[in-house]
C-alpha positions in Angstrom: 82.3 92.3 106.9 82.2 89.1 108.8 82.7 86.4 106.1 82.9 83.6 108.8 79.9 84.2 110.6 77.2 81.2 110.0 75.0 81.4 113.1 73.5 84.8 114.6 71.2 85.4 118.0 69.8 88.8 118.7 68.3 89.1 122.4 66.9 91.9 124.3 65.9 92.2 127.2 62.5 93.3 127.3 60.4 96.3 126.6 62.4 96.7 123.0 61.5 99.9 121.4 64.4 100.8 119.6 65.7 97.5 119.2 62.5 96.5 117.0 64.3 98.7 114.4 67.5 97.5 115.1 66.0 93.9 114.4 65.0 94.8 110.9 67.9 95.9 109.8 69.8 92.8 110.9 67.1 90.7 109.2 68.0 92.3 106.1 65.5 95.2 105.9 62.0 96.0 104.8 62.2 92.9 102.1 62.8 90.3 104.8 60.5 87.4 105.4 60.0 87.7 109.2 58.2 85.6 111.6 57.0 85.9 115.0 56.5 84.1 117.7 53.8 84.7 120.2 53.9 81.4 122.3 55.2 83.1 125.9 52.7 85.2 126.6 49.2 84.2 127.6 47.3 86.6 125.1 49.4 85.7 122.0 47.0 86.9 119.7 47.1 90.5 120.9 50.8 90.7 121.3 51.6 89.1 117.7 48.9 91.9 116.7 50.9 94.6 118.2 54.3 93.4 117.1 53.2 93.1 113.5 51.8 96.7 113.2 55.4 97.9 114.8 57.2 96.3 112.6 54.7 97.0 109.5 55.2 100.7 110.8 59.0 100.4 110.4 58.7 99.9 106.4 58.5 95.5 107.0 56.4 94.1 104.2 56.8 90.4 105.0 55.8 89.7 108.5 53.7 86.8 109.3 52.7 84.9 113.1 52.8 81.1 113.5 50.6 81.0 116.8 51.0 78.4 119.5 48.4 75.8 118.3 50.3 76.0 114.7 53.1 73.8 112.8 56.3 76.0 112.6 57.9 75.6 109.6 60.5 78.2 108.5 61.4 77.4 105.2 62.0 81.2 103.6 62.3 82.3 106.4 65.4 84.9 107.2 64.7 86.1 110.5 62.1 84.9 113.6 61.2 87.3 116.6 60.1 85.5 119.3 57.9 88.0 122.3 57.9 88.1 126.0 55.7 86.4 128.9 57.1 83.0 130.6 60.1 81.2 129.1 59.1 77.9 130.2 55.6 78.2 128.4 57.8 79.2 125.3 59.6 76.3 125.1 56.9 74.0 126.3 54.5 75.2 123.6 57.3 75.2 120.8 57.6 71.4 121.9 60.2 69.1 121.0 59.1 69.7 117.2 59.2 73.4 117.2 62.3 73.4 119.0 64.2 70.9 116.6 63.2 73.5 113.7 64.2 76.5 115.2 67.3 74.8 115.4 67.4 73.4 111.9 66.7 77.4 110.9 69.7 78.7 113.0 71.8 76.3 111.7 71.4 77.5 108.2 71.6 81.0 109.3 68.2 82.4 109.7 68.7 85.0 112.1 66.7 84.1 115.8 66.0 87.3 118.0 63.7 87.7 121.2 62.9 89.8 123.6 62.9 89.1 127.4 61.5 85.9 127.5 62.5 85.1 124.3 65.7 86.1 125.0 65.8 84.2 128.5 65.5 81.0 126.5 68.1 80.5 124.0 70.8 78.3 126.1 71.3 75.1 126.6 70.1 75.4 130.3 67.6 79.1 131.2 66.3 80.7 134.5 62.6 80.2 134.7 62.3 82.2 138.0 63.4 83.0 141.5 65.0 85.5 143.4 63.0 88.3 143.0 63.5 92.2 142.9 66.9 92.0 143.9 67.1 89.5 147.0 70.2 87.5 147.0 69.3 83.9 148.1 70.2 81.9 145.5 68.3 78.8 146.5 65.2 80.3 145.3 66.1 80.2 141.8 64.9 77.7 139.4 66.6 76.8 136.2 65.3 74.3 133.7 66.5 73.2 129.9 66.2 76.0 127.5 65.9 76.1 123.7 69.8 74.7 123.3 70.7 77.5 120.4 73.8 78.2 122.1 76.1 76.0 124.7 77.8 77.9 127.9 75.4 80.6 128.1 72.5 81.3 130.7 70.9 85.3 129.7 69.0 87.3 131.8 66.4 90.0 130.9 65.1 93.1 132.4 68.4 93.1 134.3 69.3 96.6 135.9 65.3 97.3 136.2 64.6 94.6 138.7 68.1 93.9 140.2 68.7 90.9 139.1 72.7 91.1 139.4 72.7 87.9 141.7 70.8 85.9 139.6 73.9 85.0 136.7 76.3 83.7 139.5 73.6 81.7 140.8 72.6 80.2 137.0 76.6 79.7 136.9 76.6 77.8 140.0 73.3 75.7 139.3 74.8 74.7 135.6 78.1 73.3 136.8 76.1 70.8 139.6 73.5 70.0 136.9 76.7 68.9 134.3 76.4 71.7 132.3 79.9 73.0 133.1 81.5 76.3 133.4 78.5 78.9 131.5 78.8 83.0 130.4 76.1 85.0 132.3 75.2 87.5 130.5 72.3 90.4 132.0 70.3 92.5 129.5 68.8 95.8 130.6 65.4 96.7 128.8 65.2 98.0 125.2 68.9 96.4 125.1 70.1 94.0 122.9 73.3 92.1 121.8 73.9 90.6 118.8 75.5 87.1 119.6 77.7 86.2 115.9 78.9 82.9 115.7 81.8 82.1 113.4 82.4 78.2 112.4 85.3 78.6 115.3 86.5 80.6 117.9 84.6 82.8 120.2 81.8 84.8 119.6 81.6 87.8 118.6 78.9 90.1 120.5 77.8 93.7 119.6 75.4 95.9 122.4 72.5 97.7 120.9 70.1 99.8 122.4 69.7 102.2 125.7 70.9 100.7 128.2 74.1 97.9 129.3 74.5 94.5 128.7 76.2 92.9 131.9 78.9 89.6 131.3 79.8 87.4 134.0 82.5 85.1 133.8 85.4 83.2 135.6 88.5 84.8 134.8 92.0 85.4 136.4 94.0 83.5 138.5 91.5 84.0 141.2 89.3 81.6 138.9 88.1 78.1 140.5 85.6 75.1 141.3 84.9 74.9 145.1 83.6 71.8 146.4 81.8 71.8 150.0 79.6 68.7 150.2 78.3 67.7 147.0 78.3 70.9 145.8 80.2 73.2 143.7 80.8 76.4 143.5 82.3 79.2 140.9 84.6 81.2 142.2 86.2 84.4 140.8 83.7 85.1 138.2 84.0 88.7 136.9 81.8 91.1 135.8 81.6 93.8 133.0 78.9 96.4 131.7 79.1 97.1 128.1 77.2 100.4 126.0 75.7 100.5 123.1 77.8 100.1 119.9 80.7 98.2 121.5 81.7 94.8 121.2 83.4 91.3 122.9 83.9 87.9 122.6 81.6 85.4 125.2 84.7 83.0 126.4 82.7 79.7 127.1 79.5 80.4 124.6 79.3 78.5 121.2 76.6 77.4 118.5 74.8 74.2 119.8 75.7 71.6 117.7 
């Protein structure tokens, strides 16, 4: 349907029920070699366990876990899953190794999917924590390099459930003063996913799946603009939409890492 499309992310943002079965089908079914990817949480052993018998209850025949401690190679391989706990010990475990083949997997099209934290950690530059439950000082978050699978996007996860509407803006804000430029924000609500598709041009083309809303933030209009106080900058005019399962748009600023 989509003859252009080389490069495909599938995030959720946390506490995926439904979107465990929505993930199989977009890995090509029960036949698909699958991998997961325990390395966020702190028992990865029991939450591979858990994720294999879900998907081995959904029909999956080819499901296997490359641990923490393990060489990740994904030759074969058409989708990975990577689970939930704390971003930055994702990426740090993954290492610069890891990282540079979960790249070389995406760029030949194997499909990359998480769920909250491994959703949280597929831009170029990720929130790794800070304002919590809703509060609105943005000096409290942190931000740190992510996994670099896509450019001018910073995700969030568990978005609705713990208030977290500041937090994009902030990202936004903290990307443009680190040199990241202008980003998309985009907020996932649990057991919601979108699937990020991205063509060899153009924008990308994003479809919601799931319960709940996905939540875009970005600059638009004429009221769009960089304001400089100090050494700082700040984003101004940056919009915001909430979007339902089964419905689709284009992320202005995101494209495949190169």
């Amino acid at each position: 349907m989509y003859p252009e499309i080389v490069r495909r992310l599938f995030i959720v943002g946390g506490s995926a029920v439904t979107c465990v079965a929505d993930f199989l089908g977009l890995s090509g079914g029960k036949e698909a070699n699958i991998v997961v990817l325990p390395h966020a949480s702190s028992v990865p052993a029991e939450v591979a366990q858990e994720m294999v018998k879900t998907l081995k209850g959904l029909g999956a025949r080819n499901v296997r876990v490359v641990m923490p401690d393990e060489k990740l190679n994904l030759d074969g391989v058409d989708a990975v899953y990577m689970l939930g706990g704390d971003q930055s010990v994702l990426v740090d475990r993954l290492g610069k190794d890891g990282v540079a083949e979960l790249k070389r997997a995406f760029a030949r099209g194997v499909l990359i999917a998480g769920s909250s934290a491994g959703a949280a950690c597929v831009g170029e530059l990720m929130i790794s924590g800070g304002m919590p439950n809703g509060t609105w000082n943005p000096t409290t978050l942190t931000t740190r390099d992510g996994l670099g699978l896509a450019s001018g996007l910073v995700v969030d996860t568990h978005f609705a459930q713990r208030r977290r509407f500041a937090r994009p803006r902030a990202a936004m804000n903290q990307a443009l003063n680190k040199g990241y430029g202008l980003l998309s924000g985009v907020g996932l609500d649990e057991d919601t996913g979108v699937l990020i598709q991205f063509g060899e041009r153009g924008r990308p083309l994003c479809t919601v799946y799931g319960e709940c809303h996905v939540w875009v933030y970005e600059p638009t209009g004429r009221n769009r603009r960089v304001v400089r106080h100090n050494r700082t900058r700040t984003v101004r005019g940056v919009g915001s939409r909430k979007y339902s399962r089964g419905e689709s748009f284009r992320l202005k600023r995101t494209r495949a890492a190169s």
